[in-house]
Structures are given as C-alpha cells and as structure tokens.
N, C-alpha and C positions, 0 to 999 in steps of 0.2 A: 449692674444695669438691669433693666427690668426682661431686656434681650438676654442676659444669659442665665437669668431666671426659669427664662420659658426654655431654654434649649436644657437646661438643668431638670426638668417636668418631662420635655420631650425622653431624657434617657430615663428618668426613673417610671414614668407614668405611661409615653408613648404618645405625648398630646401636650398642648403647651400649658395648660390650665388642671391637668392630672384627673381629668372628670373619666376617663377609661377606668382609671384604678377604681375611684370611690363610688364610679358603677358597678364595676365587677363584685366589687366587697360588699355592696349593697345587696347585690343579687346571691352572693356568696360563692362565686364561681372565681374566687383570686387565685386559687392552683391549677384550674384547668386555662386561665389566660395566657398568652403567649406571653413568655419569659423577656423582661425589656435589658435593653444594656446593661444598665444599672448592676441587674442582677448576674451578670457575668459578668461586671467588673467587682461584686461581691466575692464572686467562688474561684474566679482567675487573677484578679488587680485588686487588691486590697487599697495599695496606696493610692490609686486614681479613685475608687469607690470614698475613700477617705477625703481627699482632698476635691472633691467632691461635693461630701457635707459639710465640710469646713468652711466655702466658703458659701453656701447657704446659712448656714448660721453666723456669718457675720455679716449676710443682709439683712439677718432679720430684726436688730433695729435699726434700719436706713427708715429715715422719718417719709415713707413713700407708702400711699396705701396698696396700691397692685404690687409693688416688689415685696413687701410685706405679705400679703395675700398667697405670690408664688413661691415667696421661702419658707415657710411654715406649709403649705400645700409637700413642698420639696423635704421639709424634714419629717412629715408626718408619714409619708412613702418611705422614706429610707430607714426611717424609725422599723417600720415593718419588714423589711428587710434584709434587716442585720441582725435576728435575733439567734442565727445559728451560727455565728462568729463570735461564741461566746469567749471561745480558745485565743482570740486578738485581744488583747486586753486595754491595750492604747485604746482603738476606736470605741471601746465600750465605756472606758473613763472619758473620753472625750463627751459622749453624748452624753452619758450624766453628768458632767459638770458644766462643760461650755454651753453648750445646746440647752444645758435647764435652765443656767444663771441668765443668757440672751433671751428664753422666753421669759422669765421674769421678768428682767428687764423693758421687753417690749409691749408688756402691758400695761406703762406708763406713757405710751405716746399714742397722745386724739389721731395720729394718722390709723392706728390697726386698733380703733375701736369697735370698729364694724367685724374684725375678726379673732375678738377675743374669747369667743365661744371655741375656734380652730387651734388655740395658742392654750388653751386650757385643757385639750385633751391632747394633744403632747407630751404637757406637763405629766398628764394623768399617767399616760403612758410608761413614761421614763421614770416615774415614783413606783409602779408597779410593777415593768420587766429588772430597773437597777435598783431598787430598793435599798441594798447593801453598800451600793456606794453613795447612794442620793440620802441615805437616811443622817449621815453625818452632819451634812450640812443644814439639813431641815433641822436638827437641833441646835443650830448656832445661832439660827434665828431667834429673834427675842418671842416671849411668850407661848412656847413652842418646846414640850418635853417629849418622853417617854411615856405619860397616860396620855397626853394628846395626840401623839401618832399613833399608838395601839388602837383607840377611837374611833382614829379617821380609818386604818384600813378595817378593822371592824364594819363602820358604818358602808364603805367600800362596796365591802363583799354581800351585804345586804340590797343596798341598790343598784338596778341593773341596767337601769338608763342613761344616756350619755348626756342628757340634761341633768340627772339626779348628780352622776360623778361629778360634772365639771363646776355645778354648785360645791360641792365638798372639797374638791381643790381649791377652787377661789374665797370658802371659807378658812381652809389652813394658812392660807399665804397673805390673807388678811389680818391674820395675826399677830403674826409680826407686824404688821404698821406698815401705812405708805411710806413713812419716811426709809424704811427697810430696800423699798423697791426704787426710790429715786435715787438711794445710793447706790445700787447695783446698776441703773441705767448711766450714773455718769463716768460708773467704770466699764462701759460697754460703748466707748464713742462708735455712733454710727458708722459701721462699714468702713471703720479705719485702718484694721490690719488682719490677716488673715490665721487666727490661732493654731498656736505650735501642735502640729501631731507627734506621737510616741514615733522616732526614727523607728525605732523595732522595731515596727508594724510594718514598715514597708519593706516590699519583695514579699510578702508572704502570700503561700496560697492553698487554702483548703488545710492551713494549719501547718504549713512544712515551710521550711527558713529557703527563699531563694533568692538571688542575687538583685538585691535593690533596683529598681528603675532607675530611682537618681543617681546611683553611684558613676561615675566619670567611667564610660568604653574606650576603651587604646582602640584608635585604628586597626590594632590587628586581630583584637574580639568583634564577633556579631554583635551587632545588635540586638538585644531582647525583644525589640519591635520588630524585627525584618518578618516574622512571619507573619503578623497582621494585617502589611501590604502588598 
C-alpha cells in the first residue's frame, strides 16, 4: 500500500516522500545527517534491513504512480546504504538481481512514466556498485556482449552527469529490445509475492553469525527483542 511505502521512506529517509535524504546529498552533507532507522537496522538487523527492501521491490511494479514513485525513492535510499555490507552476500545478490530485474521491468508500465528518469539511475547504480554480479546477466540479454559493456562503462566514466549516465543505461537496455523488457515484467506480477532472501543473511550483524530473528524462542530463552522495549 502506498501507506507502508511512506512509513518504509519514514525509516529510511525520516520523511514520507525521502526529500530529507535527497536534500542532504544535494547539499552534500549525507554523513553529517542524523543517522535514520534504517541505518541501524543496517549495522544491528540485517534481516529487518532486508526484509525491508524486499518488500519495496516487489512494489515497485504495482501499476500505481505514487507507490511506484515511493519504492524506487525507498530503493534508491537503501541502495546507498548498503554498500558497506559487502561481507552479506545474500542482500547484495538480492539487489543485483531482484531489484534490477523489477526495475527493468517497471519501466514498461505508463503508471512510472513520470519516474523513469528515478528508476534509471538505480539501475545505474546497481550496474556500477555490483557490476560483477549484474554483468552476467546483462550478457544474456540479446544484442548485448563484452565490446558493448566495456563501452558502456568506458563511455560511463567519461560522463559525469546524471542526465548523461541515465541516457547510457537506457541506451544499453534498449538493446536488447522491448520485447526483452515485457518479458521480464510478466515475470514480475505486480506485488504478488514477497522475493526469497538468502536465510544466511539473517541474524547477522556487523558481519558476525548470531542467532536468527526468526528462528522459533522456547519460553525459557529471552527474547532477542526484550531489550528494544
């Protein structure tokens, strides 16, 4: 719902529309901002941080222009985020694949035409922080090798605009063909199931194995919550 979009903004951004964040970074002052939930459920809850953008990314093709709007606002926050969780491997597969294949996909629907400028530097994003795991796939696509991706980040690192880049993404993925992208949105039914995270990943924290959140508590264990409230 477009309600837990915005409460989903509120922890990552501190505002329900995430306009706090994309001031601060504007201004360049994103480290000296006060630190939001999100990011201590980054360095303390991996699994809540996870399940988190999990299910941001499966609104973001719900054929709605403001949830659409607030889940790619929500991924593009947490994208930025997560890049010192390199050592989680799951959440890092996750967003290379699920979160890229969904933005793909979601730039087949007239509802987020209006935000397909916001949904292309995502992409951009997740092509240049995972490269190694997104470069796979980018070669499966049709029309689309090995002198074409050296190219693209070539041409990349020459232009330093985020109008220039997001022209350069949407010429790679053009490539391959719309029919490329409408088959990827009808394996993305809107907001119909919430994609699998790597179990591993949960309980961890700051890189050390600890006892899962979801794992079932005996009555006569604490709580791992208890001291949150």
């Amino acid at each position: 719902t477009r309600e837990h979009l915005s409460l989903l903004l509120v922890l990552t951004a501190g505002d329900e529309m995430g306009h706090t964040y994309f001031q601060n970074k504007k201004k360049g002052c994103i480290n000296e901002a006060a630190p939001t939930v999100f990011q201590w459920m980054v360095a303390e809850c991996v699994q809540a941080a996870s399940c988190l953008i999990a299910t941001a990314v499966a609104a973001l093709t719900w054929p709605d222009s403001e949830t659409g709007l607030k889940a790619i606002r929500t991924c593009r926050i947490a994208m930025s985020m997560t890049q010192k969780t390199a050592q989680i491997s799951g959440l890092q597969s996750f967003i290379a694949k699920d979160m890229f294949t969904a933005c793909m996909s979601c730039l087949t629907l007239s509802s987020h035409a209006d935000i397909q400028s916001e949904i292309l530097l995502v992409l951009r994003d997740i092509i240049l922080r995972h490269g190694d795991l997104v470069t796979p796939f980018l070669l499966s696509l049709p029309n689309i090798d090995q002198g074409i991706l050296a190219s693209f980040h070539q041409a990349m690192q020459t232009k330093n605009s985020e109008k220039d880049q997001r022209n350069l993404v949407r010429k790679l993925l053009l490539r391959s063909g719309g029919s490329e992208l409408k088959a990827l949105a009808q394996q993305h039914s809107p907001g119909a199931k919430i994609p699998q995270l790597q179990s591993s990943d949960f309980g961890q924290k700051s890189g050390k194995n600890l006892p899962a959140l979801l794992d079932t508590v005996s009555s006569s264990e604490p709580s791992v919550l208890h001291n949150l409230f």
